[in-house]
C-alpha positions in Angstrom: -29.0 -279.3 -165.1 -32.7 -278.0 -165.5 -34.4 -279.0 -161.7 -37.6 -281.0 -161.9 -40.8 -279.1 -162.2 -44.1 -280.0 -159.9 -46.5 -281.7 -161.8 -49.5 -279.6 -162.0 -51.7 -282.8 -161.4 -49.4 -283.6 -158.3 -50.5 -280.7 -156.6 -53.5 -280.1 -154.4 -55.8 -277.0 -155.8 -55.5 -274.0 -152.7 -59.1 -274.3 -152.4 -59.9 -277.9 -153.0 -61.2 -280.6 -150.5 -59.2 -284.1 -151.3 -61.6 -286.7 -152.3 -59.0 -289.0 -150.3 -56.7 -289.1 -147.8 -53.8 -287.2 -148.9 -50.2 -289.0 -148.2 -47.6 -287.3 -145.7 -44.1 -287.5 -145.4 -41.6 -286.7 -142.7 -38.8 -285.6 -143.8 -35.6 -287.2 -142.1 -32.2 -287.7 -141.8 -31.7 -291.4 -144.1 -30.4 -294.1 -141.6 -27.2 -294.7 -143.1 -25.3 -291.5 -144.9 -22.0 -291.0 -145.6 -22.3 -287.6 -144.7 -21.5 -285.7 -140.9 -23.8 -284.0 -138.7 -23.4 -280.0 -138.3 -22.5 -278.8 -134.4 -23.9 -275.1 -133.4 -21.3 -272.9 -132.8 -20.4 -270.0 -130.5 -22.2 -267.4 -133.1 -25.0 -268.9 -132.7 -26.7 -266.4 -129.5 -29.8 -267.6 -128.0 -31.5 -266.6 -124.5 -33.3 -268.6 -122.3 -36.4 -267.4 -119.6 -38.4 -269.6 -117.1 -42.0 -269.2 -116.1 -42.9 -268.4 -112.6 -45.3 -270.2 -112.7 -44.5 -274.2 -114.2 -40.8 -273.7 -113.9 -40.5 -274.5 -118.0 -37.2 -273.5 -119.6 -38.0 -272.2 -122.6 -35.9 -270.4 -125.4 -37.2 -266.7 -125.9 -34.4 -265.8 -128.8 -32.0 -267.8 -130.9 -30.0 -266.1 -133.6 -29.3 -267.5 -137.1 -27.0 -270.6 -137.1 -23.4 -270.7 -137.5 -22.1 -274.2 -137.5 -18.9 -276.3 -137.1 -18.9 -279.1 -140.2 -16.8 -282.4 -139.8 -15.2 -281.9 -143.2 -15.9 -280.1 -146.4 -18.2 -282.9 -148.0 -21.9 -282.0 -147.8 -24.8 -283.1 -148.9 -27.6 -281.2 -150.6 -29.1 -281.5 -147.0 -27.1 -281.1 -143.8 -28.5 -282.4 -140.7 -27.6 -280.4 -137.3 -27.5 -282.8 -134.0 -30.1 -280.6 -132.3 -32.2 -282.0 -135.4 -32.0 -278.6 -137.5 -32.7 -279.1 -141.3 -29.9 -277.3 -143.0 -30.6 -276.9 -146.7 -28.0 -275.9 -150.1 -28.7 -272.9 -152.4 -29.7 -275.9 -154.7 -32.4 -277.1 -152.8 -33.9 -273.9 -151.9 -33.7 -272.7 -155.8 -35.9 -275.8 -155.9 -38.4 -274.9 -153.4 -38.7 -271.4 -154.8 -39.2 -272.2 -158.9 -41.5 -274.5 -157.9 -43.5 -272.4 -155.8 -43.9 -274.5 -152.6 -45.5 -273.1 -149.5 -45.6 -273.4 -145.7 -41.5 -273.0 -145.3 -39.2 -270.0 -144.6 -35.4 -269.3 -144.4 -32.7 -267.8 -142.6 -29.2 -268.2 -143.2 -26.8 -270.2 -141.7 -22.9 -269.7 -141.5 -19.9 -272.2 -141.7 -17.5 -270.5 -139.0 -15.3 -273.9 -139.2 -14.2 -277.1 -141.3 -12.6 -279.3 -139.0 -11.0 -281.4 -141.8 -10.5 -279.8 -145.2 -10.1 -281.8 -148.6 -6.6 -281.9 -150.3 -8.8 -280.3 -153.0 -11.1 -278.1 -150.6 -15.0 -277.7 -151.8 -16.2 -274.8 -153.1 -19.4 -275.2 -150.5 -22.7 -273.6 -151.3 -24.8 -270.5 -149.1 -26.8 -272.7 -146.8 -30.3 -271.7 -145.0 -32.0 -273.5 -142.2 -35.3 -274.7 -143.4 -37.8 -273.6 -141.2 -41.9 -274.7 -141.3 -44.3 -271.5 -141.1 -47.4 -273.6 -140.5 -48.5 -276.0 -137.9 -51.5 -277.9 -138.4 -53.0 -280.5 -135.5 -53.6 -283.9 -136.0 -57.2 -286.0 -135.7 -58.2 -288.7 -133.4 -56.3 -290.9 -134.9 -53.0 -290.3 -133.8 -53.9 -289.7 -129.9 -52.1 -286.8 -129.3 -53.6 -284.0 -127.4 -53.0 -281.6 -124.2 -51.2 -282.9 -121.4 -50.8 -279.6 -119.4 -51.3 -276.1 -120.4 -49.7 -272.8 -118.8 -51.6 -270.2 -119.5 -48.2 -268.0 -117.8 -46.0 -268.5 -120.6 -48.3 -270.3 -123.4 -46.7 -273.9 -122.6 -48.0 -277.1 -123.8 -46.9 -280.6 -123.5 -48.6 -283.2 -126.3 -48.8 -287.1 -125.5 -46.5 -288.8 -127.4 -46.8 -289.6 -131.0 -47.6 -293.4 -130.4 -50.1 -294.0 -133.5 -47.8 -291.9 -135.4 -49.3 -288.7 -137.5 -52.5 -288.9 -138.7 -52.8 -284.7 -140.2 -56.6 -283.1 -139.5 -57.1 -282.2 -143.4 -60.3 -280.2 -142.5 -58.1 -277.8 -141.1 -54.6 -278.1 -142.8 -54.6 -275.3 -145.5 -53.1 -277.3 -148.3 -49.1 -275.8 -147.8 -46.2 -277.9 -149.2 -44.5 -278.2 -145.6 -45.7 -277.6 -142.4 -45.1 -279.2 -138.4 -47.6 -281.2 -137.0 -48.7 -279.4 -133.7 -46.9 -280.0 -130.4 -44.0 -281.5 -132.4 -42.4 -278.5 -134.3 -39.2 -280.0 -135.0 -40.6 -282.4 -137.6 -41.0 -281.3 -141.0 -44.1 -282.8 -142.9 -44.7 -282.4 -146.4 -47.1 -283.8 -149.3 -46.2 -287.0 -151.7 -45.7 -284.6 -154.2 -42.9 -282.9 -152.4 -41.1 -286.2 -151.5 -41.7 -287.3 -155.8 -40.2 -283.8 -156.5 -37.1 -284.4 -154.4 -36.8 -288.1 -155.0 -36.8 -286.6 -159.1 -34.1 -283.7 -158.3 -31.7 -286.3 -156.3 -31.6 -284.4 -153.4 -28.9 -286.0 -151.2 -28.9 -286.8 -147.4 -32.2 -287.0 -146.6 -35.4 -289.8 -146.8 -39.0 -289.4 -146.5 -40.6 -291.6 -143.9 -44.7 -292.2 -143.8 -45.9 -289.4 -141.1 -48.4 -292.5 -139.8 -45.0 -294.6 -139.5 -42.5 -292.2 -137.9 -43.7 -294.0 -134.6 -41.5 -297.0 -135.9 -38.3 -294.9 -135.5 -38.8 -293.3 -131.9 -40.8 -296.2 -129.8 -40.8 -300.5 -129.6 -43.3 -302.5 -130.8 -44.3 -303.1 -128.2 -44.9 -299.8 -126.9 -46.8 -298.8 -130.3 -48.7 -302.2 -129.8 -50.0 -301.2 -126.0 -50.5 -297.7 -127.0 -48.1 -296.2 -123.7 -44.6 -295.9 -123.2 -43.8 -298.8 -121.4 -40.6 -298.4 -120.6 -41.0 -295.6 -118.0 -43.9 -297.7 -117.1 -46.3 -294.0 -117.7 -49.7 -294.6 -115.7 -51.0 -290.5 -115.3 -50.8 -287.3 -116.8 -48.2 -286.2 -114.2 -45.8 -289.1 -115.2 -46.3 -288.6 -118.6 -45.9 -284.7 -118.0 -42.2 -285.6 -116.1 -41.5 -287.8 -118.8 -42.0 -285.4 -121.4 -39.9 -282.4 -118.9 -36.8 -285.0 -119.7 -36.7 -284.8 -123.2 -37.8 -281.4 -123.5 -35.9 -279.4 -120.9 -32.6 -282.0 -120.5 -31.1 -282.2 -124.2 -28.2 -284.8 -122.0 -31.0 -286.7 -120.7 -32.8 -287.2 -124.2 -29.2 -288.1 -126.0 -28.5 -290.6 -123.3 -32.3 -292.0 -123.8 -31.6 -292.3 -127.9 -28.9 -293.9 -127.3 -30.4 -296.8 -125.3 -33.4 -296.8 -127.5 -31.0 -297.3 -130.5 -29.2 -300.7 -129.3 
């Protein structure tokens, strides 16, 4: 099967100023999939320091991934439940013919398979799919500098209430990037979400980046423009708030949880 090509005319010029807004996509995890998360395993070594200073927990190293599967049936995407983007030889064979930018690799290992087919899978290599670029985003999404340790480089963002809205004066015109303060979100282009959608890239979706607010707060916390529900008044609160989700993995599950009923 010959993979779908980039159109040409899809594709912004590197040196070209868009005449109008360009259309970004987060790329998710689809609502309902028959496939299973991935669970890090024990090979996979990171190390943890805190600042002296604002007491942040913050990871210094992590090696490559080695993951626990559910069973041997995979998507051409596999989503890890610390929100990792796992991607198939397939998909990055994609990625590389047709030149997209603003992503690297690095290669993740199956140590286990919980439940094996009667006819096991032949599985492919897999790579965690990593954005290389960070871009901010303008006034209209909100988000700025809570706080700032100038110790150990830390900064906490508001939350993405008005979703993301990408500052295209600065964005350098990569396939994939992060929006800043959020680097566990992967953003790409309309013309990366058509080439996927062509190729039939399995377990994954493409949600509006100015929409992805719909999926994390309530209406009516998008409609008063603050997280109601911990009733955030300050910078402080908003700074504890965002200690919780960043710092206390538990806390955040529990919170998603809750959120999601």
């Amino acid at each position: 099967m010959v993979s779908p090509k980039l159109s040409p005319k899809l594709r912004c010029p590197q040196n070209s100023v868009p005449q109008t807004p360009m259309n970004f996509f987060v790329l998710c995890k689809p609502k309902r999939t028959k496939f299973k998360n991935a669970t890090w395993d024990e090979g996979t070594v990171y190390d943890t320091k805190v600042c002296d200073i604002c007491g942040h927990i913050y990871e210094s190293y992590r090696s490559d991934l080695f993951i626990t599967l559910e069973n041997d049936r995979i998507g051409d995407i596999v989503w890890t439940w610390y929100g990792e983007c796992v991607i198939t030889q397939r998909v990055l064979d994609i990625l590389k013919s047709n030149k997209l930018t603003g992503y690297y690799v690095k290669p993740v290992t199956i140590t286990n398979i919980k439940t094996k087919s009667k006819r096991p899978n032949v599985l492919p290599p897999l790579w965690e799919l990593i954005p290389n670029r960070s871009f901010p985003c303008d006034n209209k999404s909100g988000i700025c500098v809570v706080k700032h340790c100038n110790t150990c480089g830390r900064k906490d963002y508001t939350p993405f209430i008005k979703g993301f809205s990408i500052d295209e004066s600065i964005w350098d015109k990569s396939d994939l990037f992060s929006p800043k303060g959020y680097d566990n979100f992967v953003i790409t282009t309309e013309s990366v979400k058509n080439l996927f959608e062509e190729s039939q890239i399995s377990n994954c979706s493409f949600v509006p980046a100015l929409d992805i607010n719909k999926l994390f707060y309530s209406k009516e916390e998008i409609k008063r423009g603050y997280i109601n529900n911990y009733k955030i008044k300050s910078s402080d609160e908003l700074f504890e708030w965002c200690n919780k989700l960043v710092d206390n993995f538990e806390a955040f599950v529990d919170w998603d949880k809750k959120r999601g009923k």
